[in-house]
GUROTOR-274146 format. One record per residue (C-alpha): x, y, z. Coordinates in nm, 2 decimals. Example, Ala and Ser with C-alpha at 12.3 -4.5 7.8 and 13.67 -1.06 7.14 Angstrom:
2
{X 1.23 | Y -0.45 | Z 0.78}
{X 1.37 | Y -0.11 | Z 0.71}
This chain:
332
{X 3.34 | Y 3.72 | Z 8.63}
{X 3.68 | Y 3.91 | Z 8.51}
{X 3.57 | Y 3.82 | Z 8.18}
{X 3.27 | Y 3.97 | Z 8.23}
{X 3.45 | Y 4.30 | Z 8.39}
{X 3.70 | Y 4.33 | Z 8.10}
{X 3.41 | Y 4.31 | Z 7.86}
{X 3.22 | Y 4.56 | Z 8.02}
{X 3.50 | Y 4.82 | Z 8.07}
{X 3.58 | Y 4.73 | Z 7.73}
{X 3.21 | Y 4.87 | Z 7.57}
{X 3.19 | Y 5.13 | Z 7.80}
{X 3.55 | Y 5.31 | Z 7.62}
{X 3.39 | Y 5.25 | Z 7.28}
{X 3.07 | Y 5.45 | Z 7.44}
{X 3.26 | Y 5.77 | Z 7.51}
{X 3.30 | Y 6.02 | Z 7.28}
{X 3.69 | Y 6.06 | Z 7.13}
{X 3.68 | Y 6.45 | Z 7.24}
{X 3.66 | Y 6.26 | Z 7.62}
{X 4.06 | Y 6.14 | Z 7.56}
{X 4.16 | Y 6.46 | Z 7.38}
{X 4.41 | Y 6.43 | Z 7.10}
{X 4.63 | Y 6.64 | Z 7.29}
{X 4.67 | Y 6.45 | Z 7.55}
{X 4.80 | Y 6.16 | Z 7.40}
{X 5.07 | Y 6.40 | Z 7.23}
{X 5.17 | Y 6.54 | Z 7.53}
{X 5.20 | Y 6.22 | Z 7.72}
{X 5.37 | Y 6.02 | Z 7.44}
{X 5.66 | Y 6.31 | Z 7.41}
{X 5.69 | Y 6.29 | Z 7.82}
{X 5.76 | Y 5.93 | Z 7.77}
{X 6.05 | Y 6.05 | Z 7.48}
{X 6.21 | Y 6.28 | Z 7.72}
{X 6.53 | Y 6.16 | Z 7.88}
{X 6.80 | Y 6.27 | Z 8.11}
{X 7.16 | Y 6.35 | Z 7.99}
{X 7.51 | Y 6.49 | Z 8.20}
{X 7.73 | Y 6.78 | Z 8.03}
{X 8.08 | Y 6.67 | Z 8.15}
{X 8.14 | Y 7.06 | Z 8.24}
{X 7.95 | Y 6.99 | Z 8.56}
{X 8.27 | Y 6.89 | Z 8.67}
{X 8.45 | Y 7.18 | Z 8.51}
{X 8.61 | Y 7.26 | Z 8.85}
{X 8.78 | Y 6.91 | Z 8.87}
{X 8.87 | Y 6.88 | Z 8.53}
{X 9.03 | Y 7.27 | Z 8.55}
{X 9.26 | Y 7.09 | Z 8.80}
{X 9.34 | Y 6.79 | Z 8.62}
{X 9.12 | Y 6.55 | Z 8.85}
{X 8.88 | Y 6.42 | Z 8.61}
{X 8.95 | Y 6.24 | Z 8.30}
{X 8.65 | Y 6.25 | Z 8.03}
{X 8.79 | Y 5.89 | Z 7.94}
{X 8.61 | Y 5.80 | Z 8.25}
{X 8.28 | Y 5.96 | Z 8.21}
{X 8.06 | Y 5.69 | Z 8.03}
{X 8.12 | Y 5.47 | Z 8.39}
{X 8.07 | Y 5.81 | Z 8.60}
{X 7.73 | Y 5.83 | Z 8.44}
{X 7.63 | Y 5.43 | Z 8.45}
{X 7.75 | Y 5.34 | Z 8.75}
{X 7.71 | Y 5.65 | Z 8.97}
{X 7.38 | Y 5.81 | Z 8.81}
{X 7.23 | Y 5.56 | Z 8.56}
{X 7.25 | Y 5.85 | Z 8.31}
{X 7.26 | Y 5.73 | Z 7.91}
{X 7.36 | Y 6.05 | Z 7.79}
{X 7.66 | Y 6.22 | Z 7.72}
{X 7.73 | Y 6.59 | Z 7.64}
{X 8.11 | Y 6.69 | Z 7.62}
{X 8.32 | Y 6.99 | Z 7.66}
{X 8.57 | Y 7.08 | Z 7.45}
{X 8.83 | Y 7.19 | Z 7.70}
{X 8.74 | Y 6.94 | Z 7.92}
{X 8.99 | Y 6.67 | Z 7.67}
{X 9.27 | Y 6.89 | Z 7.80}
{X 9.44 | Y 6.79 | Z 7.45}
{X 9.37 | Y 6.43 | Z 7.45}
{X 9.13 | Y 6.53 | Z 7.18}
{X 9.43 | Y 6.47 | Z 6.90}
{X 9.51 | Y 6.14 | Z 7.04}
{X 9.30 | Y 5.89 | Z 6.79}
{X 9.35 | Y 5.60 | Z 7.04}
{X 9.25 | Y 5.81 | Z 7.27}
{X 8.88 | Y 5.89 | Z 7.14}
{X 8.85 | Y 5.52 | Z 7.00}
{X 8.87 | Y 5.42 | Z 7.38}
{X 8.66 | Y 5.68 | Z 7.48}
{X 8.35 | Y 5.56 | Z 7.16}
{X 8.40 | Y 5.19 | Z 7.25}
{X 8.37 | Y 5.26 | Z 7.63}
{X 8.02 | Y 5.48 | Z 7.56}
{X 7.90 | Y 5.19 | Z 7.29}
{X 7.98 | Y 4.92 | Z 7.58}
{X 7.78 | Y 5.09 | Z 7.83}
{X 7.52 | Y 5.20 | Z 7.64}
{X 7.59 | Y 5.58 | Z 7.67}
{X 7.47 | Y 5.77 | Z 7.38}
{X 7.73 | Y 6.07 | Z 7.30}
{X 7.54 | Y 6.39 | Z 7.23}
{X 7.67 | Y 6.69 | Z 7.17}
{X 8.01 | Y 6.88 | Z 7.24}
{X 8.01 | Y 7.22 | Z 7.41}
{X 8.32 | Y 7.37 | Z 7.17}
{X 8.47 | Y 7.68 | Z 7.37}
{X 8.76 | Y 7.87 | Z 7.18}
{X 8.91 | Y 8.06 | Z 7.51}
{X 9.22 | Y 8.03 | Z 7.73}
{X 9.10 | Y 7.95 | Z 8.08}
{X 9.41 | Y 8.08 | Z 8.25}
{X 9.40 | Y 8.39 | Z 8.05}
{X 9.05 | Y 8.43 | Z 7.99}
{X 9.12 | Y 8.51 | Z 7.67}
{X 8.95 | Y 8.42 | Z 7.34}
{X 9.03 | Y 8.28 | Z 6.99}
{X 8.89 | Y 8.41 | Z 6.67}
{X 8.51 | Y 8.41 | Z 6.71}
{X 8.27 | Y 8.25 | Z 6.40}
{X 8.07 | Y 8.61 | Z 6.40}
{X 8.36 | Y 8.85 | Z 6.39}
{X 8.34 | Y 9.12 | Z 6.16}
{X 8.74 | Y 9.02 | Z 6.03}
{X 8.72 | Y 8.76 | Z 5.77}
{X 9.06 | Y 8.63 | Z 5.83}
{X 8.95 | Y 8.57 | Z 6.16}
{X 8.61 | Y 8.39 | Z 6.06}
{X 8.80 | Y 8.17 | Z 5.88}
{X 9.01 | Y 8.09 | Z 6.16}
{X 8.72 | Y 8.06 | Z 6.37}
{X 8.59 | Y 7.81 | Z 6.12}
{X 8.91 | Y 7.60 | Z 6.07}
{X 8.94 | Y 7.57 | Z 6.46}
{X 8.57 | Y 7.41 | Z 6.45}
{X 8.63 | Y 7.20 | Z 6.18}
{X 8.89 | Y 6.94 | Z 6.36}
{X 8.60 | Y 6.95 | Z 6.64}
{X 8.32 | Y 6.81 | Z 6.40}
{X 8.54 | Y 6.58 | Z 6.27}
{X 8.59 | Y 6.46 | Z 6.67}
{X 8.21 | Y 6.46 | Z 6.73}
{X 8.23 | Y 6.19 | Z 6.43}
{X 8.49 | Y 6.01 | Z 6.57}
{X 8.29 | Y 5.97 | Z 6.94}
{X 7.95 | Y 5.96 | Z 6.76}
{X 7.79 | Y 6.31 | Z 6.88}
{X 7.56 | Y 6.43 | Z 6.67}
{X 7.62 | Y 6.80 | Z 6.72}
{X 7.88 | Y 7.08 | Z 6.84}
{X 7.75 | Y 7.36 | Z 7.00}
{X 7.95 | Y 7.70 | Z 6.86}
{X 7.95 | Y 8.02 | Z 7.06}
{X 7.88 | Y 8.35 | Z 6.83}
{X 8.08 | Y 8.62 | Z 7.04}
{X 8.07 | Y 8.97 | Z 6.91}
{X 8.08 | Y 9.35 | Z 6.96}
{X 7.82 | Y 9.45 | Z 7.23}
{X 7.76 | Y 9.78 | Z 7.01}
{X 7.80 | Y 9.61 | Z 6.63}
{X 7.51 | Y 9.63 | Z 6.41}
{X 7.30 | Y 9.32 | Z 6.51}
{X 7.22 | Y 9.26 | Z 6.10}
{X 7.60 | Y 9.26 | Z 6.05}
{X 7.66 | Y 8.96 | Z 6.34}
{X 7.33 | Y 8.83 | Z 6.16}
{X 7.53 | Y 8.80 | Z 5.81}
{X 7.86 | Y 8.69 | Z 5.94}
{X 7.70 | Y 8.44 | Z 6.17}
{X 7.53 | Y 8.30 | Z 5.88}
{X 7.84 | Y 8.30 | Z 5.64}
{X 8.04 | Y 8.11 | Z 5.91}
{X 7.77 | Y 7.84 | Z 5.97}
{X 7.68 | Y 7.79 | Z 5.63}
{X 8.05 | Y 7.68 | Z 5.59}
{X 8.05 | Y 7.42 | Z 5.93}
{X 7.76 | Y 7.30 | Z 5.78}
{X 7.90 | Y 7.21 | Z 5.41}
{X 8.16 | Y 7.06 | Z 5.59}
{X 7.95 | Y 6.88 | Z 5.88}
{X 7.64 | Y 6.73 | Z 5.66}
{X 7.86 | Y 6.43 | Z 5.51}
{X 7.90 | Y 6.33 | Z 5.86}
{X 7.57 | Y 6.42 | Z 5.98}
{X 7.68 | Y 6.65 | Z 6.26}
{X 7.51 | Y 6.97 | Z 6.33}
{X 7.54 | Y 7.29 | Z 6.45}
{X 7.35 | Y 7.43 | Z 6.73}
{X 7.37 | Y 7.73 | Z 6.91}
{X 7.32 | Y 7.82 | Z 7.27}
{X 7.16 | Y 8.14 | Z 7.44}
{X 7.48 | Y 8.21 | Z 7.60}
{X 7.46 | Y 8.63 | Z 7.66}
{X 7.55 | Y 8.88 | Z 7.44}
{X 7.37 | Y 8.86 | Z 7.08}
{X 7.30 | Y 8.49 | Z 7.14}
{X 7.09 | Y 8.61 | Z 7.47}
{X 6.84 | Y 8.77 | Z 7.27}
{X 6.64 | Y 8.49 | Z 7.15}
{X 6.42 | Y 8.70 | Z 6.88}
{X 6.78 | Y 8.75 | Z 6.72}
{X 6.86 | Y 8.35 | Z 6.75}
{X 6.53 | Y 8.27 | Z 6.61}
{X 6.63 | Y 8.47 | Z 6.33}
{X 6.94 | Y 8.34 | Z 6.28}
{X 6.78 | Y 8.02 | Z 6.24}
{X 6.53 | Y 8.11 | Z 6.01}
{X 6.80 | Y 8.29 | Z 5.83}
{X 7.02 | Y 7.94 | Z 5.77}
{X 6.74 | Y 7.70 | Z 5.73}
{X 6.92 | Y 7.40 | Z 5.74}
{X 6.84 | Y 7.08 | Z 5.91}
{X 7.19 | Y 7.05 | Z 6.04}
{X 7.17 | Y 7.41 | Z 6.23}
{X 6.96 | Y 7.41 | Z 6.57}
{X 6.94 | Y 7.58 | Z 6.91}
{X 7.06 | Y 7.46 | Z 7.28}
{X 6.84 | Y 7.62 | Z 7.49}
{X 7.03 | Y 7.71 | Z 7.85}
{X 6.81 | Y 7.79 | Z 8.16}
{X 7.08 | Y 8.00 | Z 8.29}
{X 7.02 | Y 8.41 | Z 8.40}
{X 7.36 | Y 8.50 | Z 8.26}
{X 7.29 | Y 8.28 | Z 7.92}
{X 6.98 | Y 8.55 | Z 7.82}
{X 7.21 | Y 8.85 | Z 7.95}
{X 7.21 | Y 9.00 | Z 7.62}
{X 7.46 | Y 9.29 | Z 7.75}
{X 7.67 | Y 9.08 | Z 8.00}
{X 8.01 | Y 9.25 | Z 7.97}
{X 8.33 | Y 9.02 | Z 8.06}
{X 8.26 | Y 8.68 | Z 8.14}
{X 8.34 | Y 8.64 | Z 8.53}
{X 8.26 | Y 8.27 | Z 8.68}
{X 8.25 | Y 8.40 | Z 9.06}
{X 7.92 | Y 8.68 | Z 8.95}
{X 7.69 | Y 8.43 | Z 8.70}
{X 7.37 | Y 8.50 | Z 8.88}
{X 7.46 | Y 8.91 | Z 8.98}
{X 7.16 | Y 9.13 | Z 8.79}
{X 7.19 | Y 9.21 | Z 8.45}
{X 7.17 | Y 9.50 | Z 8.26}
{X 6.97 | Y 9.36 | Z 7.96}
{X 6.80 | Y 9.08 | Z 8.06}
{X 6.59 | Y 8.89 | Z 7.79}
{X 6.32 | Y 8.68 | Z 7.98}
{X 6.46 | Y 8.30 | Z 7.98}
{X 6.08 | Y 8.14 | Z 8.00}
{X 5.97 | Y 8.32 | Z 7.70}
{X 6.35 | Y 8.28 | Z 7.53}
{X 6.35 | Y 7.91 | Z 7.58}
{X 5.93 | Y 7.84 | Z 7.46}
{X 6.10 | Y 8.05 | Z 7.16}
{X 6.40 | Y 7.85 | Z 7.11}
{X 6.23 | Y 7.52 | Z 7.17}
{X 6.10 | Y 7.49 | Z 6.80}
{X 6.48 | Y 7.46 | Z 6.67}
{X 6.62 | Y 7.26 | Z 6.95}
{X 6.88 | Y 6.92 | Z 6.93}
{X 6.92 | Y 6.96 | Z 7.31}
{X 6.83 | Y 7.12 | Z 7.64}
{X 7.04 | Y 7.26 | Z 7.88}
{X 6.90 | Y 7.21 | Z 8.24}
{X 7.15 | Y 7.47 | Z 8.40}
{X 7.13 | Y 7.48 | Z 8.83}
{X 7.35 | Y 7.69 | Z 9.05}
{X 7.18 | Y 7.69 | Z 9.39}
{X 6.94 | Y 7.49 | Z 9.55}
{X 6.68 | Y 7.59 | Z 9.86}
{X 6.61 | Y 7.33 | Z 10.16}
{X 6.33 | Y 7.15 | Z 9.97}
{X 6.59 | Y 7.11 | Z 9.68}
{X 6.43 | Y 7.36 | Z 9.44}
{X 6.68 | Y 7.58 | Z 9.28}
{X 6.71 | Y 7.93 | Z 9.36}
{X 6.72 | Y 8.10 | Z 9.01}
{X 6.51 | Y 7.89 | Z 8.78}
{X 6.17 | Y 7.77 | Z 8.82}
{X 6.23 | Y 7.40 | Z 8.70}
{X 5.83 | Y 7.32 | Z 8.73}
{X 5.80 | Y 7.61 | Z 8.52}
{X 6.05 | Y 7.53 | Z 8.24}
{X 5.96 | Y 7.19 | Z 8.27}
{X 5.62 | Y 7.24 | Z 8.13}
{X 5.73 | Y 7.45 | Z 7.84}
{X 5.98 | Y 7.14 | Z 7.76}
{X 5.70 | Y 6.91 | Z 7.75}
{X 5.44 | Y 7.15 | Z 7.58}
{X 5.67 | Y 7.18 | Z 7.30}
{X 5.72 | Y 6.91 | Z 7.02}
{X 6.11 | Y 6.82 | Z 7.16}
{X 6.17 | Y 6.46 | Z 7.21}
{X 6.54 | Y 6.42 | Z 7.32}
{X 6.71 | Y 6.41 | Z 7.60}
{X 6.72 | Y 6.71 | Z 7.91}
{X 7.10 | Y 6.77 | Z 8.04}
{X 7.21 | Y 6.84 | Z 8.38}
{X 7.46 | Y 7.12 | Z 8.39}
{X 7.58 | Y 7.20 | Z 8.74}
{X 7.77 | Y 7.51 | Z 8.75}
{X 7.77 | Y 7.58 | Z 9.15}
{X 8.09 | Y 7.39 | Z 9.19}
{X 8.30 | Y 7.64 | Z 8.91}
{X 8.17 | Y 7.93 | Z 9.02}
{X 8.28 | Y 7.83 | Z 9.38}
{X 8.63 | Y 7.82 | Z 9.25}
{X 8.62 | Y 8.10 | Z 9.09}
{X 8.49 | Y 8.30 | Z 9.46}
{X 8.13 | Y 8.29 | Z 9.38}
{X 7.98 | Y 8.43 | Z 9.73}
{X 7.69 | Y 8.17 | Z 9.78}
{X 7.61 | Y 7.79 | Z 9.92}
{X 7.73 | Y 7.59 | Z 9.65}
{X 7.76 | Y 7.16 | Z 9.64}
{X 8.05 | Y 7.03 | Z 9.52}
{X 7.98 | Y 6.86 | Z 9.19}
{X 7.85 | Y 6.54 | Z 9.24}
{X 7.60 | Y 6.66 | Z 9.51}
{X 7.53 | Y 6.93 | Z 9.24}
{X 7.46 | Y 6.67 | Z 8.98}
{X 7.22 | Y 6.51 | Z 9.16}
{X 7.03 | Y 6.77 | Z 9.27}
{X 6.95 | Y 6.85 | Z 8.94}
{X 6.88 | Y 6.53 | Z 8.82}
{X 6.63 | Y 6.48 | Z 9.12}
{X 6.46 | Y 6.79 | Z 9.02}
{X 6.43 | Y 6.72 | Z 8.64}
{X 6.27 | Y 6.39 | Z 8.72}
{X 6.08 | Y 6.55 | Z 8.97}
{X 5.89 | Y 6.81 | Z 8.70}
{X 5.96 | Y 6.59 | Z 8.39}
């Protein structure tokens, strides 16, 4: 009788027509399958800041606590441990051990205490592009030594420089990482993160302009990350209005193309456990209408900007963390 069944079920599918299962559909379900979740270690930023957290522990943190496989770094977050070879060989073993795959460091050239930064990779001062560039180097050659495939670089400049100009020295400075990243095969990507970067018609261009298969994008869900005139950087006001606000649906379906990772950035969440500023649903469906297969990162970024006197109900970080990874899987 089950014989029978399967048979029958079996010559009714070759029946139907092949426009019944469209081709699409088996795309679309195949790269939801690809899709995995990641943690950026900067969800802990406010910990690490105080010297609570040490990244040497993150591949358990992620196994044990949130049977994550992914790990994204952050460059400040090695509070100079990041020159100690033992060090990072610990750090690779302890990832290959658990099964954590190491993705991609966040490299951030700026004094916390200060708030100042170093030499940026689009300034329009050559000596300090090349500094820019030198300081970048000894991170790809620690993204080798922990097996990420990628740094992500920041490209700070002049709110009121000629945008062709950033375009150019942007270009010069990458083209150099990336003569002296390809032997290792670690890439460059760069993240919508305000200012020029927030403008994603100017990202896709920069892009377009390189055309390399070690450059790529990092598309951030953050407000603040499309604020393409943000003024100083101030942890405590992330989500205040902004003056130039690119649209981040339409920046991240346009950045989606060029992208070796996502950022899934939360700050607040509402009772049901949506968050407040991003439609995840929303940005969920452009991930999976795309052609990315990778992994989706949690960044949490309540818990800093509630150190830094951020006026609204934040979770502390592992709460945070959760949250988000609850809603990815949620809309994924």
């Amino acid at each position: 009788m089950k014989k029978n069944r399967r048979k029958f079920i079996k010559n009714s599918l070759n029946l139907l027509p092949l426009t019944f299962f469209p081709l699409e559909s088996f795309s679309y379900l195949k790269r939801k399958n690809k899709l995995k979740i990641a943690l950026q270690v900067y969800s802990f930023a406010s910990q690490i800041v105080q010297r609570k957290f040490d990244i040497l522990d993150f591949p358990d943190l992620l196994r044990d606590t949130y049977n994550i496989s992914g790990a994204e770094y952050w460059s400040i977050g090695f509070l100079g441990k990041e020159n100690e070879n033992n060090y990072l060989l610990d750090l690779k073993k302890k990832s290959d051990d658990l099964g954590i795959d190491n993705l991609i460091i966040l490299v951030d050239n700026i004094d916390l205490l200060t708030m100042e930064n170093g030499p940026s990779l689009a300034s329009s001062n050559k000596n300090d592009r090349n500094n820019a560039i030198n300081f970048h180097k000894k991170w790809i050659d620690i993204a080798k030594k922990i097996d990420c495939h990628s740094i992500r670089i920041n490209l700070r400049s002049e709110e009121d420089a000629d945008i062709n100009k950033i375009l150019d020295n942007s270009s010069e400075s990458i083209l150099k990482l990336i003569e002296y990243s390809k032997n290792d095969n670690v890439s460059i990507v760069v993240e919508n993160h305000g200012g020029i970067t927030g403008d994603a018609d100017w990202l896709v261009s920069l892009m377009k302009n390189i055309n390399s298969q070690y450059i790529g994008t990092l598309p951030d869900f953050g407000d603040y990350n499309f604020c393409i005139k943000r003024g100083s950087l101030d942890f405590g006001n992330l989500t205040n209005n902004c003056e130039n606000q690119y649209d981040k649906y339409e920046g991240v379906k346009k950045l989606m193309p060029y992208a070796k990772g996502v950022s899934a950035k939360s700050h607040e969440f509402d009772n049901s456990g949506e968050e407040l500023y991003t439609d995840f649903s929303k940005m969920m469906k452009i991930i999976k209408n795309s052609s990315y297969e990778g992994y989706i990162t949690v960044e949490y970024e309540g818990a800093m900007m509630n150190m830094f006197g951020g006026k609204g109900n934040y979770l502390n970080p592992d709460e945070g963390v959760k949250a988000t990874q609850n809603l990815i899987k949620k809309h994924i």
